[in-house]
C-alpha positions in Angstrom: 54.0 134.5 36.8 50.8 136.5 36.2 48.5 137.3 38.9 45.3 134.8 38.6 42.0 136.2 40.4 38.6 134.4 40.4 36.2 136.5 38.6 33.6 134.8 37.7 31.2 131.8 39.2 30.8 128.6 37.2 27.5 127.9 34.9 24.7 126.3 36.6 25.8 127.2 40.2 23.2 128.7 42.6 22.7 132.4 42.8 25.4 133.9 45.0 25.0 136.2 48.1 26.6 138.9 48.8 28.4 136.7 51.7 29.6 134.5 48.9 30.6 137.6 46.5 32.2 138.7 49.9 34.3 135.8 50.8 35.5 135.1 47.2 36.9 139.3 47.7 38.1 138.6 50.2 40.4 135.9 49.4 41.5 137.9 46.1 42.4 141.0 48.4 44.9 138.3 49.9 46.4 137.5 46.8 46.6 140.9 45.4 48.2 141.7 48.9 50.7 138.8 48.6 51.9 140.1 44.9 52.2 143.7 46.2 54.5 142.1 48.9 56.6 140.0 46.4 57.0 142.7 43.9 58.2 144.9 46.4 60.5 141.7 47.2 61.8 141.9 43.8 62.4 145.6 43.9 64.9 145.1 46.9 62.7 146.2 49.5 63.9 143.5 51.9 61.2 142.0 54.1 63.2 139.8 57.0 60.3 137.3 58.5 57.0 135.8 57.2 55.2 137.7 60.3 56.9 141.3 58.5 55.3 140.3 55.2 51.9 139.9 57.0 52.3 143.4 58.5 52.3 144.6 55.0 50.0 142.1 53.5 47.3 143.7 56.3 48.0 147.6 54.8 47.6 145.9 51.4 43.9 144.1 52.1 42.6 147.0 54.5 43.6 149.4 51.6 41.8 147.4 48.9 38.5 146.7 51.6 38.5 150.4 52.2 38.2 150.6 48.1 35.4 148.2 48.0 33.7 150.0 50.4 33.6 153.0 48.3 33.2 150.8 44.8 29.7 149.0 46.4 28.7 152.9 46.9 24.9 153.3 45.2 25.1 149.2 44.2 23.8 148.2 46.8 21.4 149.6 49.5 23.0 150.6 53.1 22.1 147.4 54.6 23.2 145.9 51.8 26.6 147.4 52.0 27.1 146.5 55.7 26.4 143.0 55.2 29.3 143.0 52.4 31.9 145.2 54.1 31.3 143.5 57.1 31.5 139.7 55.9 34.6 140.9 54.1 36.1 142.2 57.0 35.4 138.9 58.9 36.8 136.6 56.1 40.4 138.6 55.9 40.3 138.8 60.1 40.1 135.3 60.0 42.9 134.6 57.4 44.8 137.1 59.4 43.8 135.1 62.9 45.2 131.9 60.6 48.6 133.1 59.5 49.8 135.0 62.3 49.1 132.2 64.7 50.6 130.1 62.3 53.8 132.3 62.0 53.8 133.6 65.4 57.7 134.5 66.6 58.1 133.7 70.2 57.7 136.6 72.0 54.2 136.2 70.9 53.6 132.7 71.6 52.6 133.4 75.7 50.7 136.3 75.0 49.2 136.6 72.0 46.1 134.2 71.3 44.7 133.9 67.9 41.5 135.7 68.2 44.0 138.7 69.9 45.2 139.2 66.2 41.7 138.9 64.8 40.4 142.0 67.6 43.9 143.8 66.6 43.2 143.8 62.8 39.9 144.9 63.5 41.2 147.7 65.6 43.9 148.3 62.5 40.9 149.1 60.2 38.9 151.3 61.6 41.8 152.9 62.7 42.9 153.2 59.1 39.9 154.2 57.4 39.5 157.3 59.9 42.7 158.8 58.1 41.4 157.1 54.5 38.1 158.6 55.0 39.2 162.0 54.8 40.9 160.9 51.3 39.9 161.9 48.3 38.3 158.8 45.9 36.8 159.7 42.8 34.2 157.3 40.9 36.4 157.4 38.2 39.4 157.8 38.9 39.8 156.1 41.7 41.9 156.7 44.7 43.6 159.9 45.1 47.2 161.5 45.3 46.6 161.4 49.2 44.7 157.9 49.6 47.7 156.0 48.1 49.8 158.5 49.6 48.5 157.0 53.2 49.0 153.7 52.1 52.0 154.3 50.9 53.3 155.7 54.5 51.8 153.0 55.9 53.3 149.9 54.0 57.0 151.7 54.4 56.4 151.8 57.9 55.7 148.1 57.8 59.0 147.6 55.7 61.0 149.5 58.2 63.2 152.5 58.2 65.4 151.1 55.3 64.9 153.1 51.5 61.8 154.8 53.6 61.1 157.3 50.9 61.7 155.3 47.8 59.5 152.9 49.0 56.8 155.4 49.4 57.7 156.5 45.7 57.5 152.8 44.8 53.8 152.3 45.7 52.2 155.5 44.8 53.9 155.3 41.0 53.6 151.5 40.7 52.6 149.2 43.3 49.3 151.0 45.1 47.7 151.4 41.3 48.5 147.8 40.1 46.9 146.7 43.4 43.6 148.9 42.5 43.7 147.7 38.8 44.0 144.5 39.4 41.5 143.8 42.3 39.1 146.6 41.2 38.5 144.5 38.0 37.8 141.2 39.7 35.3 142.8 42.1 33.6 144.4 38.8 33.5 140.8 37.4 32.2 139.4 40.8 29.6 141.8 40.9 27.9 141.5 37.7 27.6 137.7 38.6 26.2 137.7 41.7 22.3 138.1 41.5 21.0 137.2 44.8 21.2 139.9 47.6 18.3 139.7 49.5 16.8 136.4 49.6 15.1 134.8 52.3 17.9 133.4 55.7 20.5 136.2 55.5 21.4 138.1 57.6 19.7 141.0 59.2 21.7 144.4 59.1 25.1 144.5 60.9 27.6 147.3 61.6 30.6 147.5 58.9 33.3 146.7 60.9 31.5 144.5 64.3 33.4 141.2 65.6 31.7 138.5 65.4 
């Protein structure tokens, strides 16, 4: 089955913000995330429990926000660019906050509340981009060897111990750049839709990765 993305905003609707442009990124993130996790299902890289997935679904979607970050570079002005990245962040926080309370195993159901996931991915992100930062992205190219190397590391380490290296292999070669391909293109498309970013009742400038 082939990987469908929104990409484009049906004729007549209103302009679209960049919260709008945000949340509709941020929901195909999420599915570009859960693909990554089922073709690395169908390569035999055995996840055991919905909550495991999500722990590799959030490498996926922090990966792919830390890209947009750097793909919205010199579109958009810096306040701009916080308003996106952070209303992105938000969204996936709170589909994260939904499906691990959803999914929760019970060791987690005393002492884990739902907005504890939502402060914990927020932790996992900045956390994240201080190693992605020091990356190399090119404009062009697009992530570097050692960007989807760090990704890489990190989404093995969510699969566990099992096949570590060949899963590292598997999404540098394969999976990382189909995940960039794919959700790099729908952002593109998104983009070049959108046409309203700084009309009158949005927000005011906010740091890139705040709680709300």
């Amino acid at each position: 089955m082939s990987l469908r993305l929104r990409n484009r905003w049906k004729q007549g609707d209103r302009a679209r913000t960049l919260e709008d442009v945000a949340t509709v990124s941020a929901a195909n993130a999420w599915r570009v995330a859960c693909n990554g996790v089922l073709n690395l299902e169908n390569e035999n890289f055995e996840t055991r429990t919905q909550y495991q997935r999500l722990d590799v679904i959030e490498e996926f979607v922090i990966f792919l926000l830390h890209l947009t970050d750097h793909q919205v570079y010199g579109k958009f002005t810096e306040e701009e660019r916080a308003r996106f990245i952070t209303a992105m962040a938000l969204r996936l926080a709170g589909l994260v906050e939904e499906n691990r309370a959803d999914n929760r195993p019970p060791e987690d159901q005393k002492d884990m509340t739902p907005q504890d996931y939502k402060r914990a991915f927020i932790d996992k992100i900045n956390a994240r981009n201080a190693v992605y930062a020091e990356c190399k992205y090119s404009p062009v190219e697009g992530p570097g060897f050692s960007l989807l190397r760090a990704f890489a590391e990190w989404v093995s380490d969510a699969l566990g111990p099992r096949n570590r290296q060949w899963a590292i292999d598997q999404v540098v070669a394969i999976d990382g750049p189909e995940a960039v391909e794919k959700y790099t293109a729908s952002l593109d498309a998104l983009l070049a839709g959108s046409d309203d970013r700084s009309g009158p009742g949005k927000k005011g400038p906010v740091r890139p990765m705040a709680e709300d």
